[in-house]
N, C-alpha and C positions, 0 to 999 in steps of 0.2 A: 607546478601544475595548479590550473584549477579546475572547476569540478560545475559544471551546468547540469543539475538535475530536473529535468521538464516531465511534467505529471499531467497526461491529459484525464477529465475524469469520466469513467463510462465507457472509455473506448474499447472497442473490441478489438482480441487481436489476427480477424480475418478483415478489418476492414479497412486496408492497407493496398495499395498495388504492388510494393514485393512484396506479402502475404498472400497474393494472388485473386485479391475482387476483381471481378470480369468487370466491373464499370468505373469503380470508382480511381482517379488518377492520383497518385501522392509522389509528383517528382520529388519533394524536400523530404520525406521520409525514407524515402527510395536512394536521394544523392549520400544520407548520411550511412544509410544501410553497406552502402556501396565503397564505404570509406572503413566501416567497421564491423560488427558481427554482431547479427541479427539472432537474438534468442527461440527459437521455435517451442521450445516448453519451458515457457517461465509462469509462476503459479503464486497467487497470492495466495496468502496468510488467514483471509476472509472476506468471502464476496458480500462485504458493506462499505461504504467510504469509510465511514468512524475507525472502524477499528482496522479494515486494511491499511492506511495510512497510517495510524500508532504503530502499525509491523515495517512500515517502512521508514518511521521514525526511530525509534529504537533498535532496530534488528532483532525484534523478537517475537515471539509467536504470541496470538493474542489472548493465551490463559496464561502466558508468562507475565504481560506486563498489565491486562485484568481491562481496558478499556473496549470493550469488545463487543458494542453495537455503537450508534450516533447517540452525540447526549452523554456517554458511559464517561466523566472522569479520568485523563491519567494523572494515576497515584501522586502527589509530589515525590521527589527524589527520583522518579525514573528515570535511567541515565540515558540519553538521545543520543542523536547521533552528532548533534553541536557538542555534545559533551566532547565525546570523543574524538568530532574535530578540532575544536579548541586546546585540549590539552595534546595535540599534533603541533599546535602552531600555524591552525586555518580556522577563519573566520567563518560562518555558516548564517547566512541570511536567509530570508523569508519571502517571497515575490507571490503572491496572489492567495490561494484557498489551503487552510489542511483540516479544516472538519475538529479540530478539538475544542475538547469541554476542558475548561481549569478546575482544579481540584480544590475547588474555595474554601472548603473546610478545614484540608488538609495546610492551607497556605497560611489559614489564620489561627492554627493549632501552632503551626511554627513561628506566628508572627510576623510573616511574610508578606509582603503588597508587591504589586505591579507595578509599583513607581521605582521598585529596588532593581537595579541590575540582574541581581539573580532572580527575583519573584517577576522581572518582567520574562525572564527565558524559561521558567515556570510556566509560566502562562501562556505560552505559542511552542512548546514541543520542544522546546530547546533550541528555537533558533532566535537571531536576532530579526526585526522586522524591518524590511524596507517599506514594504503593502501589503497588508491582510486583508482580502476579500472573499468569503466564504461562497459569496455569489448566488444566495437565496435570498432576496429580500423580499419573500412573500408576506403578507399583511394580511389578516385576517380582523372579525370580530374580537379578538382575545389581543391582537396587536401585531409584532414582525416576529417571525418565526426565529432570525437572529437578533438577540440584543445589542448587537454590536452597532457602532458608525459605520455606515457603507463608504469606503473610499471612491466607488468607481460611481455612487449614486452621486457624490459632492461634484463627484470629475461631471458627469451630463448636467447639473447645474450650471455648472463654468462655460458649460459651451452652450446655453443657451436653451435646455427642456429644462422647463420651468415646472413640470409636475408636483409634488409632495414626494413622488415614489417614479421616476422615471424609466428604472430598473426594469416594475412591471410593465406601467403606459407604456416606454418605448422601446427600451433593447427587447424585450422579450411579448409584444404583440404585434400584431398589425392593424390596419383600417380598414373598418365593414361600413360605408355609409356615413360617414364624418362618427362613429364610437369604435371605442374600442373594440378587439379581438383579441381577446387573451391568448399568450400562447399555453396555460394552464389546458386552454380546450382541441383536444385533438382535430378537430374540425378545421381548425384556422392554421394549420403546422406548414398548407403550401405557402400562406402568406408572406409577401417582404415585412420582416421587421419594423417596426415604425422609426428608424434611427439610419443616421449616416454611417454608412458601411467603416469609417474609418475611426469611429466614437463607439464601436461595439465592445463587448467582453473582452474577447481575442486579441484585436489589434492595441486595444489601450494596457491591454497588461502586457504586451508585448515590446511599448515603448516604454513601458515601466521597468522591460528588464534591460535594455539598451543604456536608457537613463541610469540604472542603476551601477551594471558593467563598463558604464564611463566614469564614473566615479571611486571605483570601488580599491580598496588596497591590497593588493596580493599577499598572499594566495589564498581564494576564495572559495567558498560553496555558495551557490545561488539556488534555491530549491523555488523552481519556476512553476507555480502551479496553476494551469487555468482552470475552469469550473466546465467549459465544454468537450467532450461535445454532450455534455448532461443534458436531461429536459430542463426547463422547459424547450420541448422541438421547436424550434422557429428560427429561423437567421436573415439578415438584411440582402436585401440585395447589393449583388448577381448571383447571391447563390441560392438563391428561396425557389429557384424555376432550371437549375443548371441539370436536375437528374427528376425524374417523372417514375411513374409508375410501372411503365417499362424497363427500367432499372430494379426493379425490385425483384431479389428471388421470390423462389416461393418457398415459407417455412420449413426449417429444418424441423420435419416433427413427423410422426407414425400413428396411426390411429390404435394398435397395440399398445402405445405408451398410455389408453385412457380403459386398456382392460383389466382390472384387479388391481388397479396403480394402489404403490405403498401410500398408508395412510394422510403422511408428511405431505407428500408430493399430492394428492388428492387435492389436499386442502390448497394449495399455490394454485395448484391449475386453476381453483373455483374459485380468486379473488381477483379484486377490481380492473388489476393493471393486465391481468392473464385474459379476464374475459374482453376487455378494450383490443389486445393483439390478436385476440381470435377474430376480427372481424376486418375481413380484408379492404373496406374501406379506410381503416382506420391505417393499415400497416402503405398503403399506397400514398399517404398525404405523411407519416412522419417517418419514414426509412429515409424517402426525398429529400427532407431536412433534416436528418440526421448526417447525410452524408455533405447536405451540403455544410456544416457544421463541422465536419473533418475536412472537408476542400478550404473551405478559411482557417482553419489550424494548420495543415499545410503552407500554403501562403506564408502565410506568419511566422512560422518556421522557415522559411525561404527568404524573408526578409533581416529572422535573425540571424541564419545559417551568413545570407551574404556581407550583414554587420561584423561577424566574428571573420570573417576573412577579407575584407578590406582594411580592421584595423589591426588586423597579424594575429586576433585570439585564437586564432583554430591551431595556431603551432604549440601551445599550451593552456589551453584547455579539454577535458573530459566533458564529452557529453551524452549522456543518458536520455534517453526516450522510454518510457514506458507509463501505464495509466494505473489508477486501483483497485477495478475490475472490468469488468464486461457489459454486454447487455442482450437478454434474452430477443427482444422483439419480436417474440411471438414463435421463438424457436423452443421444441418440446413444448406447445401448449403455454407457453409462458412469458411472462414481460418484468421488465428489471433483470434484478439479479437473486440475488436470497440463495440460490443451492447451487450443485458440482457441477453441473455441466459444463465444458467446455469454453461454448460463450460466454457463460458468468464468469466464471473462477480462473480461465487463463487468459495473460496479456500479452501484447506487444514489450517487447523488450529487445531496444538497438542500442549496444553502448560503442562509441566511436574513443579510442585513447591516440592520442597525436605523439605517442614515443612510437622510437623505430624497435622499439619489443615488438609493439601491436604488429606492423607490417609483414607479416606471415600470414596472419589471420584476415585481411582485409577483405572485404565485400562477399566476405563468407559466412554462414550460418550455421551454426551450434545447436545440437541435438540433444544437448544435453538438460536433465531435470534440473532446473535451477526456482529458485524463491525470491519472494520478494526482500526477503529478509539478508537480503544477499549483497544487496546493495550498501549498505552502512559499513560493514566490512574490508568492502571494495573501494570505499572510500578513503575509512583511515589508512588502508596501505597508499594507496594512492597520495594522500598527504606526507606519508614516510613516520607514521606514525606505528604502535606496536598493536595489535587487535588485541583486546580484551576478549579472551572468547568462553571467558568464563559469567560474561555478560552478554556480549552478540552469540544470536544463536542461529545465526547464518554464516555462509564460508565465502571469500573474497573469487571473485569471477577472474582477477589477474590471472590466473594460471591458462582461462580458457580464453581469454582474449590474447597472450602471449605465448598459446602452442604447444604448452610445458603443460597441459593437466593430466595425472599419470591416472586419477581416481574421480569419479561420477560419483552423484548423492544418487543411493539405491534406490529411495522415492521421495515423495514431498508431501505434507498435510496440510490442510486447511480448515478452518475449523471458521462456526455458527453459531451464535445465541441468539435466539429469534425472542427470548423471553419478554420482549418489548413490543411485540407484535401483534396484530390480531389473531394470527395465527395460532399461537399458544393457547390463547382463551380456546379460542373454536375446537381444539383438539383436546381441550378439560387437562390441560399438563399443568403440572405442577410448574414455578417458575424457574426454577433449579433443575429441570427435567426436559426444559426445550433448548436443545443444544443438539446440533448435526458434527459431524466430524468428518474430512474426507482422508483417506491413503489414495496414493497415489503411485504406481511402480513402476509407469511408461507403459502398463502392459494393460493392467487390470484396475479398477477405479471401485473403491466400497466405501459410501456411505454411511458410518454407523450414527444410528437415534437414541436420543437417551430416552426414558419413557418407557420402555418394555416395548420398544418397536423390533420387527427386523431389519435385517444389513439391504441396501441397495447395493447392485455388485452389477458392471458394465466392464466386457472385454473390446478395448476399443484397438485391437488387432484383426477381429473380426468382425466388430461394429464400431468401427469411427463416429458416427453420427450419435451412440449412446442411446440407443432406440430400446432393445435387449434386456431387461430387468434380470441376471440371470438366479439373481437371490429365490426369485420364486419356488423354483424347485431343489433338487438337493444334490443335483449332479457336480454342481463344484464347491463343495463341502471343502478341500485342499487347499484351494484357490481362497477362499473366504479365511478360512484358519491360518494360512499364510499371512493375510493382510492385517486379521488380528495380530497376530504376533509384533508384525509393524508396526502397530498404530501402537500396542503394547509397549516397546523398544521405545518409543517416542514419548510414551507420557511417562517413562521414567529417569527423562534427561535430567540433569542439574541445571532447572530453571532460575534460583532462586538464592543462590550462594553467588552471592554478586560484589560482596564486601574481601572475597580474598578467592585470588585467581591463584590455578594451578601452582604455578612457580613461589608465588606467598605463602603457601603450603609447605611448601618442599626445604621453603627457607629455613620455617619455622621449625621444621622436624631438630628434634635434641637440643634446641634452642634453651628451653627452664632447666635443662641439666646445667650450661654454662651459668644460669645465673642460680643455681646453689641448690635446688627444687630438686633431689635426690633421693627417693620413696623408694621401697621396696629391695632393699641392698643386705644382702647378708654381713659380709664384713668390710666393705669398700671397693676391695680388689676387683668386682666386676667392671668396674669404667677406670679411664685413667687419673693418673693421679693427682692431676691437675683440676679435675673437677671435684676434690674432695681436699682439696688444700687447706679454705678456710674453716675446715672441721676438724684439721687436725693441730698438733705443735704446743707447748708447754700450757697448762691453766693458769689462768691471773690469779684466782684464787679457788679454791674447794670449799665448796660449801655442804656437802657432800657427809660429813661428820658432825654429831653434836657438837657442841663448843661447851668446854670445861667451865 
């Protein structure tokens, strides 16, 4: 088997046609749904790229492995999920964006460089790289927001945009008047791209992973990541005019949610990106291109869906859909992502398995609370390999893609460090002290603040939309105490004992007795007598007496 991991970034997971958008069409998300089982509560680790993507790097939560906003460092030595493919006997490569920062300090404490084998899989998460595109190559006074080479900027020289930064000028603006149009400016989001529809983000990391799946030597992990449907809003045409303003709902939001709102939640609604989605001009020129932005991600997936089944890969390979979080647009007062709700923190998750296991399960959908962290797991069995789950702190979805799952996870967490943020200042927190937490039980959703705030607490049995603050008053005191208790349960896991799993324990037990390590014995006869052997049998000599 191999293993196609596609990470779209931003996507929400209602914005889908079998997720049910009244406009928007996704036949290729839909064909693969159709073939496998589609996740309805799957929940990341933390609604930011940086560090949801380390939780799906690792399989672990992201106070476990500490990289946990953009920018944040992971540790060297954190063991990935290339680790744990590779020591399966599967190869694990890199195809487009993952948001990580190397841990430069920690590389050159160990003496480690990017030129070494192991300090280059240091440096990208653990995989090996076919194409690293983090797909920002914003440029300012100060210089490019990424240090890095842009691969996809060299590619638009090749073909001919001669820019410095083509990136910005052309994939990502359009034309006002012979100048530019940033797609940075909401204003210009109906615009066609300045670029050939077939030289954009999407399509060219798409023949990248073609290119790559033609070459490649079994049995593989591909970790296919594109950068859309992120902002900057704006896409080439035919898709910059395919959905209009009449397509647009109208925000998921309550005018209740801005009465007495929690402190945390105050502060979001009042910054830049919240006050931009409050203004229904704004939401009618980039919702349009956001989806058309998912219409060409579809595509493209329809192009690779029909490459893996023209050249027989669909009879072995896995492939996975899902993104690493959401996007508010203006739903609850807000835009991005940053806290629990719904749009931010849950995604899309379609995993298709091409064994005749799966075929019980097919074109059906799963109810079940599952994590993002779930996935790495799901993979080393899938390569026949043994799960470390004294490392992965996520459980293998094979049971529920294969019909055989006797036991559901009771709930799911997510967790926030905003200490990087504006946020924190405006709120006077300490920087140790701005950190959100979510529980999650299918039922009931609590927010807990560090800071001396209170719990946000939503029953989305009776409020699906998450409108409801019901922390305010004191009527579900049980309810809240319940979910501490969970979140409690959760931060007393064994995050951090990573050097010896269960079974190395177990090995270990009575182990320094066999090698002679024998303390606390009244006269021997407690153990047998084989562990007391070398202690016993005639002396060489006694020394034991003065000598005459």
């Amino acid at each position: 088997m191999n293993i196609l991991f596609v990470m779209y970034d931003q996507l929400r997971f209602d914005y889908l046609s079998c997720a049910g958008h009244p406009h928007l069409k996704t036949p290729h998300f839909d064909r693969l749904a159709a073939r496998g089982v589609r996740f309805t509560n799957a929940y990341v680790q933390s609604p930011i790229c940086g560090a949801s993507r380390m939780c799906y790097y690792t399989g672990r939560y992201a106070s476990s492995h500490g990289a946990q906003w953009n920018g944040f460092p992971l540790r060297v030595g954190e063991v990935t999920m290339g680790d744990h493919l590779r020591e399966a006997g599967m190869d694990c490569w890199l195809i487009g964006k993952t948001h990580m920062k190397v841990d430069a300090k920690g590389m050159a404490r160990l003496g480690l460089t990017e030129e070494s084998v192991i300090g280059a899989r240091q440096a990208e998460c653990g995989f090996d790289v076919w194409v690293r595109d983090d797909g920002l190559w914003g440029e300012g006074p100060d210089g490019f927001y990424d240090e890095k080479r842009s691969p996809y900027n060299e590619y638009l020289k090749s073909r001919g945009y001669s820019a410095s930064n083509p990136w910005a000028s052309h994939a990502n603006a359009g034309v006002v008047d012979g100048e530019i149009a940033s797609g940075w400016m909401f204003q210009n989001a109906d615009l066609p791209a300045n670029i050939r529809e077939e030289d954009s983000e999407t399509p060219w990391l798409t023949s990248e992973t073609i290119r790559f799946i033609e070459q490649a030597k079994e049995p593989w992990c591909a970790h296919v990541s594109y950068i859309k449907p992120h902002w900057p809003y704006i896409v080439p045409a035919p898709y910059h005019d395919m959905y209009g303003p009449q397509h647009v709902a109208p925000p998921t939001r309550d005018a209740g949610e801005r009465e007495d709102p929690h402190p945390v939640y105050a502060a979001y609604m009042g910054n830049k990106i919240a006050q931009a989605f409050d203004d229904p001009e704004v939401r009618a020129k980039v919702i349009p291109a956001y989806m058309g932005l998912i219409k060409q991600c579809d595509d493209q997936l329809g192009r690779l869906l029909d490459y893996l089944e023209s050249s027989g890969r669909m009879d072995d390979t896995m492939i996975v859909l899902t993104s690493d979080h959401g996007d508010y647009l203006g739903d609850h007062w807000l835009g991005e992502k940053d806290m629990f709700h719904d749009p931010s923190v849950k995604v899309p998750m379609i995993v298709f398995d091409p064994r005749v296991e799966a075929d019980a399960t097919r074109g059906t959908t799963c109810d079940a609370l599952v994590e993002a962290i779930d996935l790495a797991p799901t993979f080393v069995e899938v390569a026949g390999g043994k799960i470390a789950d004294h490392i992965l702190e996520g459980r293998s979805l094979i049971p529920h893609l294969h019909g055989t799952a006797e036991e559901t996870r009771e709930f799911v967490v997510s967790e926030y460090d905003y200490s990087a943020t504006p946020i924190c200042e405006k709120l006077g927190l300490a920087t140790r002290d701005a950190r959100m937490f979510m529980v999650f039980d299918g039922r009931f959703k609590l927010i807990h603040f560090e800071g001396g705030f209170r719990p946000i607490l939503f029953d989305l049995k009776t409020d699906p939309e998450e409108f409801r603050d019901l922390a305010k008053g004191s009527a579900h005191a049980a309810e809240i105490d319940h979910l501490y208790g969970l979140l409690g349960q959760w931060s007393r896991r064994m995050s951090q004992r990573v050097t010896r799993s269960d079974d190395d324990i177990h090995e270990m037990r009575g182990k320094s007795g066999r090698k002679g390590i024998l303390p606390f014995l009244k006269d021997g006869s407690e153990v047998p007598a084989e562990l007391t052997e070398k202690y016993r049998g005639q002396v060489q000599g006694d020394y034991t007496k003065p000598e005459k």
